[in-house]
C-alpha positions in Angstrom: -60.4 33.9 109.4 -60.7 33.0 112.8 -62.2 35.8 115.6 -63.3 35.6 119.0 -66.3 37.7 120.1 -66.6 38.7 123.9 -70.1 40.5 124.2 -71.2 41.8 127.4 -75.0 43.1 128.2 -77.2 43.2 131.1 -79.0 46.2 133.0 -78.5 47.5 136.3 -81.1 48.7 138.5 -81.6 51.9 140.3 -83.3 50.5 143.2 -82.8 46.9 142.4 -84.7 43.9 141.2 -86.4 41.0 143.2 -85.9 38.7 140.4 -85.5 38.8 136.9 -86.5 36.1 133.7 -84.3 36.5 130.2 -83.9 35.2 127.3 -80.4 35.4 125.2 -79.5 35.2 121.7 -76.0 35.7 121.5 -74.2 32.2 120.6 -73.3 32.3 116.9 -74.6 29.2 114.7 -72.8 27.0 112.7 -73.6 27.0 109.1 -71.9 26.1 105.8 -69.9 30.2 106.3 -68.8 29.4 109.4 -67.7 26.7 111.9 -68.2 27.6 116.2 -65.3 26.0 117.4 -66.1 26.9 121.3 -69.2 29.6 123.1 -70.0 30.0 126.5 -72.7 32.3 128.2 -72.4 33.4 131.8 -75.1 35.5 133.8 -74.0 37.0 136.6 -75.7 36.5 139.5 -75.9 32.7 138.8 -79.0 31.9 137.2 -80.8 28.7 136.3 -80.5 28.1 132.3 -81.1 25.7 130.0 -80.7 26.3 126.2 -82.8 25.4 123.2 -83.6 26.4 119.6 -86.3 28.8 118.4 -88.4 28.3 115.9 -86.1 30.4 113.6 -83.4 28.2 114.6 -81.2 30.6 116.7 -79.6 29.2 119.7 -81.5 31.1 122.8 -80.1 30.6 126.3 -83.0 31.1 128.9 -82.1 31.7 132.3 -84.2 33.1 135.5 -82.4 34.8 138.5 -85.0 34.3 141.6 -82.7 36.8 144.4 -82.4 40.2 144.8 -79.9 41.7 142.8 -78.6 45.3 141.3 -77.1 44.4 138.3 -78.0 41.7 135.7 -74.6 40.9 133.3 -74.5 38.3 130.7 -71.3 37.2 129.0 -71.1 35.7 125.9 -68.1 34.6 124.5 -67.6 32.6 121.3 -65.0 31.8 118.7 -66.1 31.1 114.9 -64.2 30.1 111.9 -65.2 31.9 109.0 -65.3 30.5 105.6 -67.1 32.2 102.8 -68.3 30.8 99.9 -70.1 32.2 96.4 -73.7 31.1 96.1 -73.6 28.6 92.9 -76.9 28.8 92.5 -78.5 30.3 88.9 -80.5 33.5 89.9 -84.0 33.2 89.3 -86.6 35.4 87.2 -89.6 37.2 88.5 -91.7 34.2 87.6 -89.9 31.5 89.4 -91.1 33.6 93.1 -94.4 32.3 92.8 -93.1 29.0 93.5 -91.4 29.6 96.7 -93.9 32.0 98.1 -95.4 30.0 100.4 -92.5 28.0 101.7 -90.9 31.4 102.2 -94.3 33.4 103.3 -93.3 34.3 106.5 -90.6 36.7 105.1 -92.8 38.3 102.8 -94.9 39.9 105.3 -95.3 44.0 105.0 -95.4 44.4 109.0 -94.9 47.7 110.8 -91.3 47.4 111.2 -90.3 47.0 107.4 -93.5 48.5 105.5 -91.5 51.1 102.9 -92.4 54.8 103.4 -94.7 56.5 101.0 -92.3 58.3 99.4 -90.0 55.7 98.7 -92.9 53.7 96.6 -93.1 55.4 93.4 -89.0 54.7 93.0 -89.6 51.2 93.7 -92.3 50.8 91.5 -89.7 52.3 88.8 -86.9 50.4 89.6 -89.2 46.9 89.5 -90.5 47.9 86.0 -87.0 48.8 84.9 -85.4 45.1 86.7 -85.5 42.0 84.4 -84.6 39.8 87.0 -85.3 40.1 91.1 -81.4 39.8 91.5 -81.0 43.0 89.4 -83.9 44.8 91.3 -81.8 43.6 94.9 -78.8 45.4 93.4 -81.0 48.6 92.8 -82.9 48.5 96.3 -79.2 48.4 98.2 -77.9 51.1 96.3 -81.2 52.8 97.0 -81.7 52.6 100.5 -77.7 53.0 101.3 -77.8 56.2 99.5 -80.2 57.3 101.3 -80.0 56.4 104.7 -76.9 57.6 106.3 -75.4 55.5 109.2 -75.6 57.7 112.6 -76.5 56.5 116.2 -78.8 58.2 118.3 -81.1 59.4 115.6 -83.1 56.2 116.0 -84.4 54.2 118.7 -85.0 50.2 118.9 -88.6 51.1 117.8 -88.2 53.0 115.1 -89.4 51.5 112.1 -88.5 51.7 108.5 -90.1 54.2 107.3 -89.4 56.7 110.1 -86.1 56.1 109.5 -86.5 57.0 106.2 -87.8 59.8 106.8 -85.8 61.1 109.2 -82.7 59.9 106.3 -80.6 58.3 109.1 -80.2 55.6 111.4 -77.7 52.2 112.7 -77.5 49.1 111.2 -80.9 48.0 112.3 -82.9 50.4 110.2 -81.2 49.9 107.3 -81.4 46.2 107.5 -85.4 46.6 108.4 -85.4 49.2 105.2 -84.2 46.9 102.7 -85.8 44.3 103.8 -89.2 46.3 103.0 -88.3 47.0 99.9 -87.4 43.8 98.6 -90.6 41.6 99.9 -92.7 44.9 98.6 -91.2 43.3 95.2 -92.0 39.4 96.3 -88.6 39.0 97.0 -88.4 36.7 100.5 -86.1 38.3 102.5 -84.8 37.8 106.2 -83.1 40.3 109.1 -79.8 39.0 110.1 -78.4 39.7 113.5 -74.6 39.3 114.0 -71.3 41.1 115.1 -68.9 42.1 112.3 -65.0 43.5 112.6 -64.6 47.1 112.2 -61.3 46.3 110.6 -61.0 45.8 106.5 -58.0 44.0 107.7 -57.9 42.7 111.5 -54.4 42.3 112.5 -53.8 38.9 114.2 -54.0 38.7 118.5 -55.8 42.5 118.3 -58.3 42.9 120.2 -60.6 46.4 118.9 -64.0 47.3 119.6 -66.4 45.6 118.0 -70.5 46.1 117.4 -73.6 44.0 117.0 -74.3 44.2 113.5 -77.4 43.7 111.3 -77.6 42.9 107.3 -80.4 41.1 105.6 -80.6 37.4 103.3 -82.6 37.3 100.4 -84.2 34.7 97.8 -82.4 34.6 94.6 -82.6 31.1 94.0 -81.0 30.2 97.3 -80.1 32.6 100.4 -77.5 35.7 99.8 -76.6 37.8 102.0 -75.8 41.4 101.6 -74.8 44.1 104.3 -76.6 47.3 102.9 -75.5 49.5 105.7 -71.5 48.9 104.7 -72.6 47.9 100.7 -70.6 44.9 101.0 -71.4 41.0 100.4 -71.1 39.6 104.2 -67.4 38.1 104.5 -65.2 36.7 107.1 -65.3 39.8 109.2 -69.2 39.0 109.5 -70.3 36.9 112.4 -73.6 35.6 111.9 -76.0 35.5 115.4 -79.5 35.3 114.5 -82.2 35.1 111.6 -86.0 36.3 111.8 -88.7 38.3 110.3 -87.0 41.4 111.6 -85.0 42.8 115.0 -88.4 41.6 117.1 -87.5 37.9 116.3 -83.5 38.8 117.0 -82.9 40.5 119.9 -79.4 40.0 121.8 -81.1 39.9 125.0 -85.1 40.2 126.2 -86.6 39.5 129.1 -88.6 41.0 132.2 -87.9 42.0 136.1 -89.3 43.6 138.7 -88.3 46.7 140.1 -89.7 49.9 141.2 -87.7 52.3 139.7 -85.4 52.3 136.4 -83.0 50.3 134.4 -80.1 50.6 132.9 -78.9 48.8 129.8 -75.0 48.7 128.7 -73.6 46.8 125.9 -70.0 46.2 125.1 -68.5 44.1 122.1 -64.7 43.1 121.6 -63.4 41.2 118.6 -59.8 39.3 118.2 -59.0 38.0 115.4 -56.7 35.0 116.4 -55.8 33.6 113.1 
């Protein structure tokens, strides 16, 4: 499947800004799912830019605007050719984790944003002794944790972390992802937060262009990466659009920067996706 993304973000200022220095992750890679054919990223007013490659390998574009200005707008707009493939790697048992925990240490790490809620231990606890294989105890964690938390905005804020989410038995994409993820590297499992747009569409008509959202879903170690989407329960497909990869939304973030201003800011965010073939 091919889709085009158009994303558009940026603040505006109630009493303007003097000047204003970003940082942009919203040019989708190319991997062995899917192929970028053609991105562009416009800020608006012009900026100085130059592009490079984070440590986690997501493509930032950095860019500084030194005037006055009321409004900040980025535009990214990319198109992606999606090709999905089945893992074909054997699934690994509990005792082969050992041997990729330090390569993979860095997502392994219990941090604020994805440390499981109290109550939520003593069912992972049962569901590990019950698993035979890590693969088996991923299966049990998504159906866990998208029982449980039931997809609706404004319940949650960027901040909130797993387990206030959790508590609260709610919240977007983003808490779910960081949710999972908990869970699983509570296990040993490596896992990493995924950052992306996906299709709203089961089935995306050809030259429509709908709505669209960021999106967030979560890789983990079963003897190679695999993905899973735990807020839709779905294996990531054509309709996903992968962004991003980190520790968690901290190492993600569409768009992050500073300005100076005496008063407030605005953010908007709008995503439209055509599928064109």
């Amino acid at each position: 499947m091919q889709l085009r993304v158009r994303h558009t973000t940026g603040f505006t200022y109630a009493e303007g800004a003097a000047a204003s220095y970003n940082e942009a992750r919203m040019t989708p890679l190319t991997t062995s799912d899917q192929v970028v054919l053609r991105s562009r990223v416009e800020v608006s007013p012009t900026a100085w830019s130059q592009e490079y490659r984070d440590y986690w390998g997501t493509v930032v574009t950095a860019f500084e605007v030194h005037e006055p200005h009321d409004a900040l707008t980025v535009v990214a707009t990319s198109t992606v050719e999606s090709t999905p493939h089945a893992v074909d790697v054997a699934p690994v048992g509990w005792s082969d984790l050992a041997a990729v925990s330090d390569e993979w240490c860095e997502f392994l790490v219990l941090d604020s944003w994805v440390r499981p809620h109290d109550d939520l231990g003593a069912q992972l606890d049962t569901l590990r002794a019950s698993s035979d294989t890590p693969g088996e105890y991923a299966v049990g964690v998504f159906g866990l944790v998208h029982d449980h938390l039931r997809y609706l905005p404004g319940v949650t804020q960027v901040s909130t972390t797993a387990a206030e989410a959790w508590e609260a038995g709610a919240g977007v994409c983003q808490d779910v992802a960081h949710a999972t993820l908990g869970a699983l590297r509570r296990a040993g499992i490596p896992a990493r937060y995924v950052s992306g747009y996906l299709h709203p569409s089961a089935e995306p008509v050809v030259g429509e262009t709908v709505e669209g959202e960021s999106h967030a879903w979560v890789e983990y170690w079963d003897g190679d990466w695999r993905g899973f989407d735990p807020t839709n329960a779905v294996v990531p497909g054509d309709r996903h659009v992968l962004v991003a990869r980190g520790r968690g939304y901290g190492d993600c973030p569409p768009l992050r920067g500073i300005y100076s201003t005496p008063g407030a800011s605005e953010l908007f965010v709008s995503v439209e996706v055509t599928r064109l073939r």
